[in-house]
N, C-alpha and C positions, 0 to 999 in steps of 0.2 A: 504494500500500500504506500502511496505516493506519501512525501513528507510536507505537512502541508502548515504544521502548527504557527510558523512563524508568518503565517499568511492569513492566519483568523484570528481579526479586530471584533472590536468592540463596535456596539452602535449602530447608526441606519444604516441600513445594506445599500443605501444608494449612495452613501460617503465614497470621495474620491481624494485621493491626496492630498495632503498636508495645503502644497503648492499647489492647488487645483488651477488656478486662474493666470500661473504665470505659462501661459504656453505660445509664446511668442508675441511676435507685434508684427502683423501681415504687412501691415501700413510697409514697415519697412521695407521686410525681402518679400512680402508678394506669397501668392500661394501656390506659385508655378517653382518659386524654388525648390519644393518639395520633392519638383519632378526633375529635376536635374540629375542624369547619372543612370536612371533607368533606362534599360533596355525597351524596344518596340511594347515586347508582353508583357513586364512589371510596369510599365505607361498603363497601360491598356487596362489591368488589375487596378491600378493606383486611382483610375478617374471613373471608373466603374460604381459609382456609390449610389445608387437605386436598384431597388430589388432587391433577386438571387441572384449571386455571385458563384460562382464554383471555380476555384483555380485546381485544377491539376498538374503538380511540380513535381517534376520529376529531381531526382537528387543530387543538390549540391547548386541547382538554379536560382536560389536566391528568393524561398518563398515567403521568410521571415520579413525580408528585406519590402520585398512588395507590398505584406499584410502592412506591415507598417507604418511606408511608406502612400497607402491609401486612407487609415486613418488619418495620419496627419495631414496628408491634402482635403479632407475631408472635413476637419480642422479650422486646419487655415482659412480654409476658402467658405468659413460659415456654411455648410451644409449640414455640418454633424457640432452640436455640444457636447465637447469632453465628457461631462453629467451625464450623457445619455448612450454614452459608447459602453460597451462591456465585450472584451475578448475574453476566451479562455482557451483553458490548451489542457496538457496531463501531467506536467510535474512543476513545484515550485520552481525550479530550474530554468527551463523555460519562460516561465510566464515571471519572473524576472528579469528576465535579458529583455522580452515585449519591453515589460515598462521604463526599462535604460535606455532603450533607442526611441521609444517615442515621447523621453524627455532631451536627447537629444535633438528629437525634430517639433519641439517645439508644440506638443501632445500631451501635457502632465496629468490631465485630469481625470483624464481615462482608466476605464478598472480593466485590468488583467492581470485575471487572478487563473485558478485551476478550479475544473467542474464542483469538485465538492469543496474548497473553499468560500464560493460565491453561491451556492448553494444554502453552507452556514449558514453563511451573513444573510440571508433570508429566511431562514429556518430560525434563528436566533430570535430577529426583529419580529415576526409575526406570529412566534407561536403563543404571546400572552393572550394577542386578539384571535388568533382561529382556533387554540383548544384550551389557555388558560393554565395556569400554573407556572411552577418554574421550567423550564427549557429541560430536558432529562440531559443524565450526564454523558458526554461523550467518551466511547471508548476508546484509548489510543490504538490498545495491542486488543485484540482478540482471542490471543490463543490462548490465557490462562482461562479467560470462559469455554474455550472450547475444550478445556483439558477436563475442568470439573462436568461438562457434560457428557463427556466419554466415559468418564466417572460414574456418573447418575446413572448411564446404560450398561454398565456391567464390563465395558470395555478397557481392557490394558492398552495405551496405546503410547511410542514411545516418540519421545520428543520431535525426532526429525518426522516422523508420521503424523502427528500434530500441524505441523505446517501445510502438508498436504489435504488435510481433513480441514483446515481453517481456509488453505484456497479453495476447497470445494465447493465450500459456504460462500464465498466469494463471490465464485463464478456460478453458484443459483441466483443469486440474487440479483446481482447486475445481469443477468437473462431474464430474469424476473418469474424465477422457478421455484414453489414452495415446496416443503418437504415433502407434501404427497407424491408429489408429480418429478420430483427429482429423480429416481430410478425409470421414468418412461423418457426422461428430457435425455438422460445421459445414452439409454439406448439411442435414440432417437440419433442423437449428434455423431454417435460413435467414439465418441468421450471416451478417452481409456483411465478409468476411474482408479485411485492407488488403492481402494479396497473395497467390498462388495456394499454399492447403492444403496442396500437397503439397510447395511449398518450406518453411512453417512444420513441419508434420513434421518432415524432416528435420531444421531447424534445432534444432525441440523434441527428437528423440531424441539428436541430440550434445550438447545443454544437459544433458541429464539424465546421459551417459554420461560428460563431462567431470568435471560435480558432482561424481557419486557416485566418481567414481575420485579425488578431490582429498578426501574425505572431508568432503565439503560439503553443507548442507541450506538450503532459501530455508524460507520462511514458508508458504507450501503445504505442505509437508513437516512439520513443525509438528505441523500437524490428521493427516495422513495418516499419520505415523507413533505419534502418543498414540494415533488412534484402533487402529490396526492393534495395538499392545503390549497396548491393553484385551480385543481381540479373541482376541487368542492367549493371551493369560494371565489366567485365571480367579482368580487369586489376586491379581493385581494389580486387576485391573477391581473385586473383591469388597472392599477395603482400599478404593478409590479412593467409591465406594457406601456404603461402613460410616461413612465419614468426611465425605459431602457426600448430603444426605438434601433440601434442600430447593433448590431451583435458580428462577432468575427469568431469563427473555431477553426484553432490551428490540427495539426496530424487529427484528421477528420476520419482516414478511415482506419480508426481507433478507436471509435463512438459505438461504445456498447447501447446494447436496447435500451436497458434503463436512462443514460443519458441521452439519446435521442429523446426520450417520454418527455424529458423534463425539458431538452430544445425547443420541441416543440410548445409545452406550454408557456416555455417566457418567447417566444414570438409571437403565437396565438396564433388563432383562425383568420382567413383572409388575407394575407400577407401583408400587413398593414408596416410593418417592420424591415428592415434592408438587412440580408443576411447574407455573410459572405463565409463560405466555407471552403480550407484548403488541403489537399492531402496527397495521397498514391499510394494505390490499390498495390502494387506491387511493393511496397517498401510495410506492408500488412505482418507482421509478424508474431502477434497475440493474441491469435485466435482462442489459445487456450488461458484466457483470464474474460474469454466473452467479447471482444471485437471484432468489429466485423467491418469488410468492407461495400457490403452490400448498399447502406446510405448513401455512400461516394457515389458510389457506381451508379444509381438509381437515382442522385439529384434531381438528372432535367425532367424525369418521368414525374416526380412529384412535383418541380417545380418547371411545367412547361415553357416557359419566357424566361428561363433565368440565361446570365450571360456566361459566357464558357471558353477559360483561357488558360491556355496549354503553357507552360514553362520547360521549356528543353534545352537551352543552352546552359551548358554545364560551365560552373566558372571553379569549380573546383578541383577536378579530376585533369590529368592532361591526355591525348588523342590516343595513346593506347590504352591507360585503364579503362576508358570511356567504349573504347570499341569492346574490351572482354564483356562490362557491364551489358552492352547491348546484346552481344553473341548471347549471354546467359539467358538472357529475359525469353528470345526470338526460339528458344527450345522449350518454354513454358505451356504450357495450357491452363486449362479454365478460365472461367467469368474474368478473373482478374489481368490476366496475360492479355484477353483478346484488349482490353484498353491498355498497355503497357503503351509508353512511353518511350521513344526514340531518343535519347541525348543527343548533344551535338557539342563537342568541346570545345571551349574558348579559350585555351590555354596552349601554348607554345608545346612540342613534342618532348614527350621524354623518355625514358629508357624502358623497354618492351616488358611484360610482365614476366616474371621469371617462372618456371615448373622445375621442383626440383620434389625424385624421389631417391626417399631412402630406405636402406637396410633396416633400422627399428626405430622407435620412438627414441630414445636418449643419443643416437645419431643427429637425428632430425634437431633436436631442440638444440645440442651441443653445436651444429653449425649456424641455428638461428641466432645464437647467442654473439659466436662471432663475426657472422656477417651483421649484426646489430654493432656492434664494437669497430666495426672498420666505417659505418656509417658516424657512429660517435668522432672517430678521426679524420674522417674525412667531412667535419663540418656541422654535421643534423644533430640538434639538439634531444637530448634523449626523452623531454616528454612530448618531441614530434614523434614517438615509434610506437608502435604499436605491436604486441601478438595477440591474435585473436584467437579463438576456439571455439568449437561448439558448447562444452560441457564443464563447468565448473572444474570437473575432477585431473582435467587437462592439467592443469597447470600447474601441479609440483613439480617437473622435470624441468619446464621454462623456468620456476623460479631456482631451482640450482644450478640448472646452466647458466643463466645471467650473475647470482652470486658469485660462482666459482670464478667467471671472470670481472668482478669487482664491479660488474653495471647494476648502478643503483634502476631500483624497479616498484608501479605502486602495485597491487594487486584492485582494480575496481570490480566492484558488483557483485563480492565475497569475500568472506574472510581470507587472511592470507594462510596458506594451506595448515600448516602449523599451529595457526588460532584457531583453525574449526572444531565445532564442540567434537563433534566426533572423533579425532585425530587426538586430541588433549585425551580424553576418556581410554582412546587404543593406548597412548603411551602411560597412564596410568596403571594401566593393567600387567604392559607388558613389564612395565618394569618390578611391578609383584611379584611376578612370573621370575622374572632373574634372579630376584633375592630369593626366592623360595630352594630349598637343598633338595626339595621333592614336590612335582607339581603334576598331580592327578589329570590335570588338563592336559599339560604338553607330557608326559611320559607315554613314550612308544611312538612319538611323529616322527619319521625317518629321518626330518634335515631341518636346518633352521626354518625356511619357508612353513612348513609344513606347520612347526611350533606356534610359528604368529597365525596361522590358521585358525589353529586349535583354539588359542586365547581370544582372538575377536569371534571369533563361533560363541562364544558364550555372551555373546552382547548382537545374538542375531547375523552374525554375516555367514553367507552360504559362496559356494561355487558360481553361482547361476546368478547372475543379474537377476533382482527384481523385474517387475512386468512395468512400462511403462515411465511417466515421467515424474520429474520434482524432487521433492528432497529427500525421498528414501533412498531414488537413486543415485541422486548426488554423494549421501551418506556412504551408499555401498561403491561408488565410483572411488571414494578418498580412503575406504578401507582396504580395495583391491589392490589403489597404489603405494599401501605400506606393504601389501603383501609382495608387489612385484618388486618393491626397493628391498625386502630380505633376498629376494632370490638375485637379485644384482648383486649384493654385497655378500653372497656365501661365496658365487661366482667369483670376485674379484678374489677376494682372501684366498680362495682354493689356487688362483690362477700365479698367486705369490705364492704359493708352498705354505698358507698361516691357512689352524683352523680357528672356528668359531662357534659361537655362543651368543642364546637369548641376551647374556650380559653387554655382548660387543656391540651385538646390535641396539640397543637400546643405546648405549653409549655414543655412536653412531646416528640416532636417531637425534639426538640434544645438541651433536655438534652443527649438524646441516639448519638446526630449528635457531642457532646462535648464531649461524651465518647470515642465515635469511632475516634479522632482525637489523638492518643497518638500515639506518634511516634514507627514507626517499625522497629527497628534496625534489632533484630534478631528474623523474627518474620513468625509465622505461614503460607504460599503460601493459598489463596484463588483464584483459577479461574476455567473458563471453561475447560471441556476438548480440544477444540481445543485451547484455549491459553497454554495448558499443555504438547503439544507436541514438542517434544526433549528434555524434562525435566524431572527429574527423583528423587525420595526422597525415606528414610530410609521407610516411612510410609505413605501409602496414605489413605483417606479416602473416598469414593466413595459412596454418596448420592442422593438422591432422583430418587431412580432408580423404578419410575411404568412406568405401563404401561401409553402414551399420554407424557409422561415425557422424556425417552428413550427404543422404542421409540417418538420420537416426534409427537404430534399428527399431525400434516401436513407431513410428510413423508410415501404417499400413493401408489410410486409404490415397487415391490419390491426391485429394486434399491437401492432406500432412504432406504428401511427399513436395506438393506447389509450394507449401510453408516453409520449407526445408530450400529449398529453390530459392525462394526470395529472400531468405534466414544468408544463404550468401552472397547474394546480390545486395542484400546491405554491408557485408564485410567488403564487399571489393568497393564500393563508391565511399568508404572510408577513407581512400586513399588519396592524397594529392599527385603523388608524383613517382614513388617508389612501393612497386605490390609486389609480393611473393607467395605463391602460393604451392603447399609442399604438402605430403604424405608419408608413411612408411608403411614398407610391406610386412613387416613383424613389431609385436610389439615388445620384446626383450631380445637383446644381443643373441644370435644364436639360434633363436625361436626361428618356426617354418615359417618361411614367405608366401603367406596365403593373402593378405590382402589386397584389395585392388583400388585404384584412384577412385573417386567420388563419380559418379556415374552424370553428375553436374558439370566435368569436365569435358564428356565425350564430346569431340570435334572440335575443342577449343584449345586444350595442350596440346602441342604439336606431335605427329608422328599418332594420333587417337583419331578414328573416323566417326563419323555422327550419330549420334546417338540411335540408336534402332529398338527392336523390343525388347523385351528383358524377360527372364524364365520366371512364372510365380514362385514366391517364399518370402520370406521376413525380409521385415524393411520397405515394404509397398512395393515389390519388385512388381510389376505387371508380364503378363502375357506366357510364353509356356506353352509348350506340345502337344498336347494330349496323346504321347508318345505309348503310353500302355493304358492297359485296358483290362481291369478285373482280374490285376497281378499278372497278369500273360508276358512272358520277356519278346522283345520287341525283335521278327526277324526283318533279312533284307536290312536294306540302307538304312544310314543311322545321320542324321542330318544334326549340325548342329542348332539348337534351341533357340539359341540367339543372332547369328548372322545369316541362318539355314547352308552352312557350305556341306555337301559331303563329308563325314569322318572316317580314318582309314584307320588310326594309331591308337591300339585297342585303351591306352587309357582315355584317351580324349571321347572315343565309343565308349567307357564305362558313365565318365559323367555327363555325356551328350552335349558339350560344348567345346567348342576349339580351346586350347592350350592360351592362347592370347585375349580370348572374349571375357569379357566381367566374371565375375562368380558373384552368387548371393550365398554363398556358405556361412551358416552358425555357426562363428568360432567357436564363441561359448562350448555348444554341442559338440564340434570338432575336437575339443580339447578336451570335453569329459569323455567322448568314446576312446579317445587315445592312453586315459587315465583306467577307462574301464579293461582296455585288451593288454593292456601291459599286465593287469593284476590278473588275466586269466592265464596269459602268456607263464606267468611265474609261475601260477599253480597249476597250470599243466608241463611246465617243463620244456618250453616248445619256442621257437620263434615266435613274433609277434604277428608276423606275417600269414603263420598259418592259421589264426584265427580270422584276420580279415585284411587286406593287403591296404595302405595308404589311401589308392586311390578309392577304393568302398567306401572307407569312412568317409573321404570326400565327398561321395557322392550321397550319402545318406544325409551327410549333413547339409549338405545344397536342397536335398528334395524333403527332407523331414518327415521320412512315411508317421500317416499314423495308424495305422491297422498292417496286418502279416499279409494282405494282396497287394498294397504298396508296396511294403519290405518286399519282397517277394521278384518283384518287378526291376529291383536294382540290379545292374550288373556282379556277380562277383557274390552274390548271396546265394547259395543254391536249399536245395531241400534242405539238406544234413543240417545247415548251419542256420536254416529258420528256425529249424526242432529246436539246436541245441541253443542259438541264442536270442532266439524273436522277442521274447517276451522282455531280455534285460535292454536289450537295444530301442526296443519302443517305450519301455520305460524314460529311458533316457532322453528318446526324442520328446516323451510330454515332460521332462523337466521335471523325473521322480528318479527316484534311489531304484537302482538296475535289480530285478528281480530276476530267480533263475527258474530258466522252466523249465516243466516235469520231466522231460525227454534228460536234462543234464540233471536228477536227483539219483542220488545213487540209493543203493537198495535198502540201507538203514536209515533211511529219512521219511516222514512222514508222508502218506501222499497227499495235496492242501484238497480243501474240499473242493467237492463240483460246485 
């Protein structure tokens, strides 16, 4: 939730600054000087001030600059009083920087604030006359209500699970979804919910029951109750109208339901009010907090005569990033692609976008860190850089690869990886763990890895990714990367002839968390790309882009996958001048090169041909063969899946893809059936190979049977080996503990029931 406290005053909500009245003197420079400096199309937006307005700006074209620059001509030129203007937008942040440059142009009195800031201040001022009483108390944080209401319903539910549960409630509300209807709303959306509907119901109906009995309102409340008092009371709605006649909303298609509800009623019926609204559908990237870009999209339909101005000269990107930006967008589909926006760069030529892959993740990051450091020498200031990521969990390897080389760095839009509550709680434990002369947890784990397992196993972490997004996963993203830094650090110690110990590693674990403490004055941006947006640097650098990575692997309809699309098309117009964009094909030194480039690339990295179908499986892969049939193994010609060429080279025939075409393989998967045959492999005595060769697991894990006519149909499975291991290998592909079937139970074992 946006931070908004220092932006809600006291008083009538149609108070406008201190300096209301000092907003130039026309007499002087005239109301045309306002227009000075704009381009043809920010002209055009600037003198536009009757009616509906719809700017569509594509990124980096100056759409702040425009909004602005139209109030104050608006302003100056006596058509609009300051008194009567109200912009908003979505984060204090923002609607900050509004009101610096439109007191720069001579605009002070003007409000721009954010949706539920300016909201309050209506909801404040009116609630003695529409229902009487004191104003109920607002709540900042939410989630200790929602903790005792998981409480009240019988549910354990642990911190980082709490915040998913508290955006759920979130995202009902601004959709404007009550607890009954929240499990038909989440089907409905294809919401991939972090735990089952109808225990959030529940949770959500006693949140609300608890609230409202304590005389309490969150920030959802806010919107739903200003708008509902405009609703009921015709004399307030008509005061609120009399008194705000000209409105502007910035990143427009960010406007959840509920806040359209409430647009709509401070404009009112008739269009009596001039409203200018600006955004791009393609730069949409929150669909899962309830925004939508459908309003954007759909202005002139609801507003037939509104005026409609395109912004596509880009002043901030130079002629190649500008061109990749475009190539991206021109592979997209849906509602929102078909309006995408063409840029067109104003900026002098500069150095071609780079693709760079590599052998693992701590490769990748260890070169980022010192092509960021020859940038440092060679002139760019380290908070012009950027590395971006998809996923929070990303970014401890960035942050020791930039320590180790002395580049000061901030972490935005999470904690820095060693403050996270999770990460503090892992090394509390582990270090129990150390001091302990005998520890029932870790006794009998084969190897240090194994150990750290064991001990964060007991605070819930598993093998398997959670299902889905947010901060479970986040959680289990930053426990997997302590697991993967023991298995780097037993690796190294072994590789010097030293062994080790839970103790080294923890010791190990304080010295990297004491590096990473060096203050960041002017220092390198580390974040997500959705923490990245509205921000913009000399050089960005754009990592671990595979596929299951971006896209994301739970991002299964096409939808998600367009969101995923556009999720990087804001990391690359990030860029002013210098973009990199890099992957690895393994993720620890040594691990198998099973990854592939981000399927976002196809046609754009060089030496990649364009994008075509893709075989179904995880990750919203589309499209796929219908290659077998009721388990039947496929004869005759074996076509690959994805480019269709003939296959002659019986592994590339096993996984029905050429050797060079994408994969959608579950690593996860891939890496527990690897873990399952090695343990059979032992106890039977035998190569690993004779239980199922490499390339089978590959291919089971690319197709993920879920029934024994699937299994079946894979190359390289025959009878014998359905009998003997159908049951532990479909266990595994639904993401359960591998069970053995009857056919491998030897004769003094029970037989399970039918």
């Amino acid at each position: 939730m946006e931070r908004m406290q220092e932006d809600l005053l006291s008083g009538s909500p149609f108070d406008g600054h201190q300096d209301a009245h000092r907003f130039g003197d026309p007499a002087a420079d005239g109301p045309d000087a306002v227009l000075a400096g704009l381009d043809p199309e920010q002209r055009a937006v600037a003198t536009a001030l009757h009616g509906a307005v719809c700017v569509l700006a594509g990124a980096g074209t100056g759409k702040t600059r425009a909004i602005t620059h139209r109030i104050a001509y608006g302003v100056r030129s006596g058509v609009y009083q300051p008194q009567q203007v109200l912009a908003v937008t979505f984060t204090a942040r923002a609607a900050g920087e509004m009101r610096g440059r439109l007191r720069q142009l001579g605009a002070d009195g003007v409000q721009a604030r954010t949706f539920h800031a300016a909201a309050l201040r209506q909801l404040q001022y009116f609630w003695p006359r529409a229902v009487g009483g004191p104003v109920p108390q607002l709540l900042e944080r939410k989630v200790q209500l929602v903790a005792e209401a998981a409480g009240r319903c019988g549910l354990r539910v642990q911190r980082t699970e709490l915040r998913d549960l508290t955006a759920e409630i979130e995202w009902a509300k601004v959709t404007q979804t009550g607890p009954d209807d929240y499990p038909a709303a989440v089907a409905k959306s294809g919401r991939d919910a972090p735990r089952d509907p109808a225990e959030t119901a529940q949770v959500y109906r006693v949140y609300e029951e608890t609230k409202n009995r304590r005389g309490n309102i969150d920030f959802e409340d806010v919107l739903l109750l200003t708008a509902a008092i405009l609703e009921d009371r015709p004399d307030i709605a008509d005061q609120v109208r009399a008194q705000y006649r000209h409105f502007t909303v910035d990143e427009y298609q960010d406007v959840s339901p509920l806040q359209q509800r409430l647009l709509d009623q401070w404009t009112g019926p008739g269009g009596g009010a001039s409203l200018c609204v600006v955004g791009d559908a393609s730069q949409t990237i929150y669909s899962f907090t309830g925004a939508t870009p459908d309003y954007l999209l759909g202005f002139r339909n609801r507003h037939p005569g509104a005026t409609v101005v395109k912004l596509v000269r880009d002043y901030r990107s130079t002629p190649q990033v500008v061109h990749l930006a475009n190539g991206l967008l021109a592979q997209a589909r849906g509602e929102a692609a078909r309006h995408r926006l063409e840029l067109v760069s104003q900026r002098e030529a500069g150095p071609e976008p780079v693709y760079t892959e590599y052998e693992d993740e701590p490769t990748e990051a260890e070169t980022t860190a010192r092509r960021i450091k020859e940038l440092l020498a060679a002139g760019v200031r380290a908070s012009e850089i950027a590395v971006l990521f998809r996923t929070n969990g990303q970014s401890e390897v960035y942050e020791q690869a930039l320590a180790d080389l002395g580049v000061p760095y901030q972490l935005k839009g999470a904690e820095r990886f060693f403050e996270r509550p999770e990460v503090r709680d892992a090394g509390v434990l582990l270090r129990g763990a150390a001091r302990a002369a005998s520890d029932p947890v870790t006794d009998g784990a084969p190897d240090l890895a194994g150990q750290v397992r064991a001990v964060l196993a007991t605070r819930g972490f598993t093998a398997e990714p959670p299902a889905g997004s947010g901060a479970v996963r986040d959680r289990w993203e930053s426990l997997a990367a302590l697991v993967r830094l023991a298995e780097e650090f037993e690796r190294g110690r072994a590789a010097d002839g030293q062994s080790t110990d839970l103790a080294a590693y923890v010791a190990e674990l304080d010295a990297r968390a004491a590096a990473q403490h060096a203050p960041a004055v002017e220092g390198v941006t580390l974040a997500s790309l959705h923490a990245a947006k509205g921000l913009e640097w000399d050089a960005v650098f754009l990592v671990g882009l595979t596929e299951g990575t971006l896209p994301i692997i739970y991002a299964k309809t096409d939808e998600q996958v367009e969101e995923e699309r556009r999720l990087l098309y804001v990391g690359v117009t990030r860029a002013r001048k210098h973009l990199t964009l890099s992957w690895a094909l393994s993720r620890s030194p040594g691990g198998r090169a099973s990854r592939k480039p981000s399927r976002f690339l196809d046609g754009l990295r060089p030496g990649s041909s364009a994008p075509g179908s893709r075989p179904a499986g995880r990750g919203g892969a589309a499209g796929g063969g219908g290659e077998r049939s009721a388990g039947r193994r496929v004869r005759g010609p074996v076509t690959c899946r994805v480019c269709g060429r003939a296959l002659t080279e019986a592994v590339e025939r096993k996984l029905r893809r050429c050797e060079g075409c994408p994969s959608t393989m579950d690593e996860g998967l891939y890496e527990r059936l690897r873990e399952w045959r090695a343990a059979q492999a032992r106890e039977q005595g035998a190569p690993a190979y004779v239980v199922f060769t490499d390339a089978t697991l590959m291919a089971i894990a690319e197709d993920v049977p879920a029934n024994r006519q699937e299994l079946a149909g894979i190359s390289g499975v025959g009878a014998m080996k359905l009998d003997k291991y159908g049951a532990a290998v479909l266990s595994l592909c639904a993401g359960e503990e591998p069970v053995r079937d009857p056919a491998d139970v030897t004769d003094d074992q029970p037989d399970e029931p039918a």
